[in-house]
TORTORZA-583419 format. One record per residue (C-alpha): x, y, z; residue in one letter; residue number from 1. Coordinates in nm, 4 decimals, always signed. Example, Ala and Ser with C-alpha at 12.3 -4.5 7.8 and 13.67 -1.06 7.14 Angstrom:
// TORTORZA-583419
[[+1.2300 -0.4500 +0.7800] "A" 1],
[[+1.3670 -0.1060 +0.7140] "S" 2],
END
This chain:
// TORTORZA-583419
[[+5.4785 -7.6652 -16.3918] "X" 1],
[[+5.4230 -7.5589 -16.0187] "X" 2],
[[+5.5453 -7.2355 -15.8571] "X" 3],
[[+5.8523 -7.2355 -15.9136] "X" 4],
[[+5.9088 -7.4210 -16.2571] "X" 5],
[[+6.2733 -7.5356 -16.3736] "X" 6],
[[+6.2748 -7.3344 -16.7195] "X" 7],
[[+6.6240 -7.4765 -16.7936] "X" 8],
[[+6.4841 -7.8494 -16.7228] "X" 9],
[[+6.1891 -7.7509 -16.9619] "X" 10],
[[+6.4025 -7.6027 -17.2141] "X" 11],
[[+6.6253 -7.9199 -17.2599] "X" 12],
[[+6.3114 -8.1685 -17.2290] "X" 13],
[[+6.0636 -8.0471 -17.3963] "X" 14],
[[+6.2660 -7.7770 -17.6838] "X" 15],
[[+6.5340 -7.9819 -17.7149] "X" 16],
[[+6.7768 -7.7069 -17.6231] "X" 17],
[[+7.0211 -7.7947 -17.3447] "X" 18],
[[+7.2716 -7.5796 -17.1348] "X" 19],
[[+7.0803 -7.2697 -17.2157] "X" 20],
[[+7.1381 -7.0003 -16.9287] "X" 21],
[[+6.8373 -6.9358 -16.6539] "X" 22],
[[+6.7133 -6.6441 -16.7966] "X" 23],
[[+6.7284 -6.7490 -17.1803] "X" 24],
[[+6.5427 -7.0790 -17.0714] "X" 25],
[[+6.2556 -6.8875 -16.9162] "X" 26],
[[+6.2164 -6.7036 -17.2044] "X" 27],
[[+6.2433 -6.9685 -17.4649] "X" 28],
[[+5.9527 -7.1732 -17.2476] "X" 29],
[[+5.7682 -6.8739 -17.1983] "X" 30],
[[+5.7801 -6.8096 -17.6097] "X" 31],
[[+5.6769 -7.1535 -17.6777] "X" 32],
[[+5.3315 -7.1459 -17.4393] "X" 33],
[[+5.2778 -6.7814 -17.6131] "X" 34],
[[+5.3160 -6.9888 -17.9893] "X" 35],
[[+5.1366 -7.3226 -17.8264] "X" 36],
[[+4.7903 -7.0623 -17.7330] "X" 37],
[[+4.8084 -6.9221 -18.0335] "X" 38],
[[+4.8168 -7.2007 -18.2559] "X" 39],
[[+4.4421 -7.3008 -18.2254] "X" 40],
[[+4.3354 -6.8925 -18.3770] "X" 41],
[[+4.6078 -6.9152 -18.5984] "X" 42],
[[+4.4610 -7.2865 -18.7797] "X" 43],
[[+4.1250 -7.0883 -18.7728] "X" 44],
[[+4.2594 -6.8056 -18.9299] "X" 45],
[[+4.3955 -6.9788 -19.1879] "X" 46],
[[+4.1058 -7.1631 -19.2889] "X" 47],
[[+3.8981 -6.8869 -19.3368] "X" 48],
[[+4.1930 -6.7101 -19.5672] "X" 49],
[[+4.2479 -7.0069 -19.7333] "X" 50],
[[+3.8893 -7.0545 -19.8234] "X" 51],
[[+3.8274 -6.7229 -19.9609] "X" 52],
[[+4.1481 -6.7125 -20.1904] "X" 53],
[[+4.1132 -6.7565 -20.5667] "X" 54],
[[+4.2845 -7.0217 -20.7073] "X" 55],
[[+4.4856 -6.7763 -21.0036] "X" 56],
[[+4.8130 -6.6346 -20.9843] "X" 57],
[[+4.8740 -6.3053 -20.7742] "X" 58],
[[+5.0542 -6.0645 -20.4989] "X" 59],
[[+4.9174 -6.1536 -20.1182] "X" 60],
[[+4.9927 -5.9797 -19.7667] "X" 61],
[[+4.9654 -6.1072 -19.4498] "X" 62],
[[+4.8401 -5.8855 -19.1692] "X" 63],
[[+4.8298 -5.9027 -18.8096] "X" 64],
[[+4.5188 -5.8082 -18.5726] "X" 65],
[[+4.6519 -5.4356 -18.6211] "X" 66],
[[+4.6387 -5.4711 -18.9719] "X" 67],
[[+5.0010 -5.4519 -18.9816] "X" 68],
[[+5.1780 -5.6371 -19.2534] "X" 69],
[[+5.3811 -5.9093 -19.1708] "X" 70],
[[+5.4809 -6.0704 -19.5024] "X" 71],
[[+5.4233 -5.9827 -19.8716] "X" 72],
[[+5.4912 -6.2774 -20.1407] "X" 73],
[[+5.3711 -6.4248 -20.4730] "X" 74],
[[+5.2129 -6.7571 -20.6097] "X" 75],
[[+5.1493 -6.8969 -20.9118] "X" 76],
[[+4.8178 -7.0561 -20.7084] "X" 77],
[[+4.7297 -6.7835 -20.4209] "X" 78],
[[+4.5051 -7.0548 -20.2639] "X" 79],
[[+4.7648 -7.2845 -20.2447] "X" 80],
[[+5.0409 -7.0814 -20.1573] "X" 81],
[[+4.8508 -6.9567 -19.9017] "X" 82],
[[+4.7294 -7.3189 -19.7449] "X" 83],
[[+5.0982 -7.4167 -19.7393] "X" 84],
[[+5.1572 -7.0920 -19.4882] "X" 85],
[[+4.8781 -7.2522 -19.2831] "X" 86],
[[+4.9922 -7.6156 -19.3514] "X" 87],
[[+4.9490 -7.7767 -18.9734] "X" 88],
[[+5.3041 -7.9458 -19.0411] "X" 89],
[[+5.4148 -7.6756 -19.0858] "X" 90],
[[+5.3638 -7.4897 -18.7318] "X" 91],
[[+5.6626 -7.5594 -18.5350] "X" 92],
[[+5.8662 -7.4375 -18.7836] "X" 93],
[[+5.6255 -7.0750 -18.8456] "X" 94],
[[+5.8224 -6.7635 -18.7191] "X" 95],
[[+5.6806 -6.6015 -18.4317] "X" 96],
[[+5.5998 -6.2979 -18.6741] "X" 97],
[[+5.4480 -6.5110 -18.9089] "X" 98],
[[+5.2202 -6.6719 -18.6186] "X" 99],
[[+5.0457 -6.3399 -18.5474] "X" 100],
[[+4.9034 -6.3579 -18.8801] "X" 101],
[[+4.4775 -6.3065 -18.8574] "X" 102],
[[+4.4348 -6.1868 -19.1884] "X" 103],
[[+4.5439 -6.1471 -19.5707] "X" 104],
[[+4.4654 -5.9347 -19.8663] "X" 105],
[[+4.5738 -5.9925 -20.2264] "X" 106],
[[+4.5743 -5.9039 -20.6022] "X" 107],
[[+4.5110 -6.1066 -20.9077] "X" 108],
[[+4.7573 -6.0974 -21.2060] "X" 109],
[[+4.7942 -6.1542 -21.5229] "X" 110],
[[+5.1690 -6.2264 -21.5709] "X" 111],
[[+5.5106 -6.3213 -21.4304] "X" 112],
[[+5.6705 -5.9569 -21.4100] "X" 113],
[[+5.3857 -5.7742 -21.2821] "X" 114],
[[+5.3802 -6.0054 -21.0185] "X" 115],
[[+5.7813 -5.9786 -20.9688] "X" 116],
[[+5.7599 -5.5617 -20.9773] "X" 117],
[[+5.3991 -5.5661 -20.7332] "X" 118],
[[+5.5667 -5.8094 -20.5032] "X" 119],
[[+5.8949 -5.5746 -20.4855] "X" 120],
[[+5.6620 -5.2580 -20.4690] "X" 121],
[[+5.4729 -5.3806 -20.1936] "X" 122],
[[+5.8235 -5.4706 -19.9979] "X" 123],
[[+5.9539 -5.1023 -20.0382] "X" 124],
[[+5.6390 -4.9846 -19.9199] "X" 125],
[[+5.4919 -5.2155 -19.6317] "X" 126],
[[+5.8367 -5.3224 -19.4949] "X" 127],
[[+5.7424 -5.6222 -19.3310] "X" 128],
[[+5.9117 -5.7960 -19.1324] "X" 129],
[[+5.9036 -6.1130 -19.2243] "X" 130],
[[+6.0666 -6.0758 -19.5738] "X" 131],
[[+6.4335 -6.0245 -19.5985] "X" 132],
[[+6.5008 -5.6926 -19.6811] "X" 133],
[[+6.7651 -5.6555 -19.9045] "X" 134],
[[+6.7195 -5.3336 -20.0716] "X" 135],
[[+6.6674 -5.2026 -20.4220] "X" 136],
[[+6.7321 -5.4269 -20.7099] "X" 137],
[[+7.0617 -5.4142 -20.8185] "X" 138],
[[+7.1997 -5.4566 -21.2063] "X" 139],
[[+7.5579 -5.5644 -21.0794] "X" 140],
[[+7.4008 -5.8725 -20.8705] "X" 141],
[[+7.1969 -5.9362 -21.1752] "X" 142],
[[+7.4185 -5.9714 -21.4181] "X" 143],
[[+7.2102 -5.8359 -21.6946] "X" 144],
[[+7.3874 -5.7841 -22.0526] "X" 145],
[[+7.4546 -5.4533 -22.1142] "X" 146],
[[+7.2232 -5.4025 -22.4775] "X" 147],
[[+6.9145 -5.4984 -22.2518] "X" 148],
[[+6.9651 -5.2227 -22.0128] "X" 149],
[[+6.7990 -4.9396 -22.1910] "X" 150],
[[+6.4366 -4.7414 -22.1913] "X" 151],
[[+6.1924 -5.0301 -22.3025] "X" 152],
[[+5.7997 -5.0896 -22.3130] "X" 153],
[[+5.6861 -5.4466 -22.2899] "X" 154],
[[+5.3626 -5.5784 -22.3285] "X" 155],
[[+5.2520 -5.8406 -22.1320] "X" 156],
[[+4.9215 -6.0174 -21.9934] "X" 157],
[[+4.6761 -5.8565 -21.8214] "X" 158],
[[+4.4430 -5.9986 -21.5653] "X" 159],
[[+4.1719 -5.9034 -21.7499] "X" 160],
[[+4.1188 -6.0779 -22.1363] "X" 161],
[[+4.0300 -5.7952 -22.3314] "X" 162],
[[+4.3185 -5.5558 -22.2090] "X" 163],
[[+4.7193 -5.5805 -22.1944] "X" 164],
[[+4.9661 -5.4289 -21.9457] "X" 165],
[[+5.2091 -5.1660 -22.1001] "X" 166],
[[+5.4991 -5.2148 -21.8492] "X" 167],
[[+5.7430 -4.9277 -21.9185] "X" 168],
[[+6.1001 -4.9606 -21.7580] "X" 169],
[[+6.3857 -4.6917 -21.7516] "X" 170],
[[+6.7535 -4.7033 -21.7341] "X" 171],
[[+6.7338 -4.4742 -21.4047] "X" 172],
[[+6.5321 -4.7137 -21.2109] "X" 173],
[[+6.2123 -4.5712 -21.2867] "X" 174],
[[+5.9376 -4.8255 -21.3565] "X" 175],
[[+5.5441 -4.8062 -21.4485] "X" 176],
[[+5.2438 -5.0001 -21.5643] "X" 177],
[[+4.9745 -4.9145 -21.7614] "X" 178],
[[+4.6127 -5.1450 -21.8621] "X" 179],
[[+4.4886 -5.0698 -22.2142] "X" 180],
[[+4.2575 -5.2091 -22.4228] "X" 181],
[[+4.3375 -5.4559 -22.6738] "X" 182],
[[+4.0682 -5.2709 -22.9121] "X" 183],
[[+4.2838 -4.9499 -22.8866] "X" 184],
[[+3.9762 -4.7730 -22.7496] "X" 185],
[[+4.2298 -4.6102 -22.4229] "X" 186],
[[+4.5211 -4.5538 -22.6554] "X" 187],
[[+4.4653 -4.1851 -22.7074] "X" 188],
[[+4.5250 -4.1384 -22.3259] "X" 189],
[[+4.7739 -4.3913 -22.2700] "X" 190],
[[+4.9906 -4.3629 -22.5474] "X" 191],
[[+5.0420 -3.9512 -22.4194] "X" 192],
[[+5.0843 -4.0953 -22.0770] "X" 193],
[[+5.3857 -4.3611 -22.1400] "X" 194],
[[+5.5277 -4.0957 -22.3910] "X" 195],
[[+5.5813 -3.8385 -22.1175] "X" 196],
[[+5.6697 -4.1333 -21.8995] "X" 197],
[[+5.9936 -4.1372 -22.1219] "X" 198],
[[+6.0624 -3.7799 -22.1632] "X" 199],
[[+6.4170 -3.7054 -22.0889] "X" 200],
[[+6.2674 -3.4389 -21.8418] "X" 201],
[[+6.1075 -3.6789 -21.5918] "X" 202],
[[+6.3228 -3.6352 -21.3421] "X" 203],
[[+6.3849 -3.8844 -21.0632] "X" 204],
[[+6.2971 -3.7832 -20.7042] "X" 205],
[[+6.2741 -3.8944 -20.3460] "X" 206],
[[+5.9315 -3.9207 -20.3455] "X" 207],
[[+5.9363 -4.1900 -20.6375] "X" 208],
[[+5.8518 -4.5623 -20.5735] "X" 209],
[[+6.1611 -4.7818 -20.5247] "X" 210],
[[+6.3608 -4.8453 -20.8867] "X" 211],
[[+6.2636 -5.1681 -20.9676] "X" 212],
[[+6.3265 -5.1276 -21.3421] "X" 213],
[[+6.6325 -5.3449 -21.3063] "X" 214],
[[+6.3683 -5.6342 -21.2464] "X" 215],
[[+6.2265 -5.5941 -21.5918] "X" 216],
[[+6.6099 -5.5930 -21.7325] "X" 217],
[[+6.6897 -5.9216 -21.5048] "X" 218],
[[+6.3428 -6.0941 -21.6107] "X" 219],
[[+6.3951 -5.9867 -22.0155] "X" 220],
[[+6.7373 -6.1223 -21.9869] "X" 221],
[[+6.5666 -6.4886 -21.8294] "X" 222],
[[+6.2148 -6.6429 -21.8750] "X" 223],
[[+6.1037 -6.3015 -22.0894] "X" 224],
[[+6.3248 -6.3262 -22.3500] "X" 225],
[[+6.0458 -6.3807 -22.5946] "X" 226],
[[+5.8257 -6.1212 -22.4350] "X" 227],
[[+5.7117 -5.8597 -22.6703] "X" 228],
[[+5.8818 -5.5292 -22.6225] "X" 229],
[[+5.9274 -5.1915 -22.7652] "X" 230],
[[+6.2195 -4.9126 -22.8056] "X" 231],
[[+6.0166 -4.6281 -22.6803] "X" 232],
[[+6.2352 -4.3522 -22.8311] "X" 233],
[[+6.1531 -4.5156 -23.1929] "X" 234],
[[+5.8352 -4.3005 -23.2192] "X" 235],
[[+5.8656 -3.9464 -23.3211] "X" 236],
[[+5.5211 -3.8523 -23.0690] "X" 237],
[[+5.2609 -4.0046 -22.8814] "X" 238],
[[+5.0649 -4.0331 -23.2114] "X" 239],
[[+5.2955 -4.2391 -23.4195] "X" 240],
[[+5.3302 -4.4299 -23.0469] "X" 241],
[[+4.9538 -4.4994 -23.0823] "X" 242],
[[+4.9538 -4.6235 -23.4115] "X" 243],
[[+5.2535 -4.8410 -23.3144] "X" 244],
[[+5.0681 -4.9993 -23.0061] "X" 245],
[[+4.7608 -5.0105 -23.1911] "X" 246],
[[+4.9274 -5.2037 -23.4498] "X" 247],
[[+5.0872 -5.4434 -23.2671] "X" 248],
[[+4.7408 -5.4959 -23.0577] "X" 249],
[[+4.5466 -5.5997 -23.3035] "X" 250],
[[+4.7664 -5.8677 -23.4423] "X" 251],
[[+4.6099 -6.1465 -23.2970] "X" 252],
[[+4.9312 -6.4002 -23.3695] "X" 253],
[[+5.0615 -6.1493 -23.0486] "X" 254],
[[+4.8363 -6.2905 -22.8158] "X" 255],
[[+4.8717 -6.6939 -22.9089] "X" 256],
[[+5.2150 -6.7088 -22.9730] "X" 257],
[[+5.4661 -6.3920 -22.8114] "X" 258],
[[+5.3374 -6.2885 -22.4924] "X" 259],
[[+5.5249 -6.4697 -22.1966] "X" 260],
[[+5.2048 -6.6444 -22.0001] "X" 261],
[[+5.2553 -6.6767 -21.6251] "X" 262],
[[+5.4094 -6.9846 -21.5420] "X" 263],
END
């Protein structure tokens, strides 16, 4: 470009963008040679993400160098959600933030909601930057009818075949998950644990993860209609919890026909 290049005549030519001001033009040119060397380590990286990731449904985060996370999203396929981030088409059109990315961790799942409240969990915590932030879920923008919004447990896939996840939601936001054992060999521990997670005296703090129970209301009200579900307060203690659980585990119609599969 010589010494003394003409951003503004590089700007229009070669971006596209015409009339931009001196100093806007240098900096536009300047940010495309910054994108332009980086887009050789950034195919590389890519392949080598891409070529670890399973091909099953799941959470992932994209890091830069600094380990910093740049984006957090979900995939029915991680592998190929992943190679369409990386997709050489797809370059020119890759955020700057989203160019940094070196690296990428994730987490396998067994259904549709825990990968709706993981996603949203790892949002609230990571704040990346190149998601959209746009705060905790809300029930008004959801439009979820007003019998569904009440204390429920539903039971959903787990990532692992022999277990389930107990995904407990409460009308104050609060949220949790829980693997057990289809065999009802963790049920002693687990029932006590999603009892108390109900008690009236659980208070909500500001130390608590975000409340992202209204994402279990929204996704009951949608694709897990069918999904199986419990009214936690319809026990009279943890034991007559366990037996319910343990009931409903063992009835193997549960697993072939009720449980919402991740699609």
């Amino acid at each position: 470009m010589g010494d003394s290049p003409d951003y503004r005549r590089l700007a229009a030519e070669v971006l596209g963008i015409r009339g931009a001001p001196e100093a806007l033009a240098r900096r536009l040119v300047r940010q495309a040679l910054v994108m332009e060397d980086r887009r050789e380590s950034w195919g590389e990286a890519g392949e080598r993400i891409c070529r670890a990731a399973p091909a099953d449904p799941g959470v992932y985060v994209l890091r830069d160098e600094e380990g910093r996370a740049l984006y957090v999203g979900k995939a029915v396929n991680l592998r190929r959600r992943l190679r369409a981030h990386f997709a050489t088409r797809r370059w020119r059109a890759t955020p700057p933030t989203l160019a940094r990315a070196v690296d990428a961790e994730w987490r396998v799942v067994g259904s549709d909601l825990e990968a709706l409240l993981r996603e949203a969990d790892l949002i609230a915590e990571l704040q990346p930057p190149g998601n959209v932030q746009v705060g905790a879920p809300d029930l008004q923008r959801r439009a979820v009818p007003r019998a569904l919004v009440r204390d429920v447990l539903v039971v959903v896939p787990s990532v692992e075949e022999d277990s389930v996840e107990m995904v407990g939601a409460r009308v104050d936001g609060r949220w949790m998950i829980q693997r057990t054992r289809r065999d009802g060999a963790d049920l002693k521990v687990h029932a006590t644990r999603v009892r108390r997670f109900f008690s009236p005296l659980l208070s909500v703090n500001r130390s608590d993860p975000a409340p992202l129970a209204p994402i279990v209301f929204s996704w009951l009200a949608g694709r897990g209609a069918g999904a199986t579900r419990l009214d936690p307060h319809d026990v009279t203690s943890a034991r007559d919890l366990r037996a319910r659980l343990a009931a409903l585990l063992a009835d193997e119609r549960l697993f072939a026909e009720r449980l919402v599969i991740y699609s």
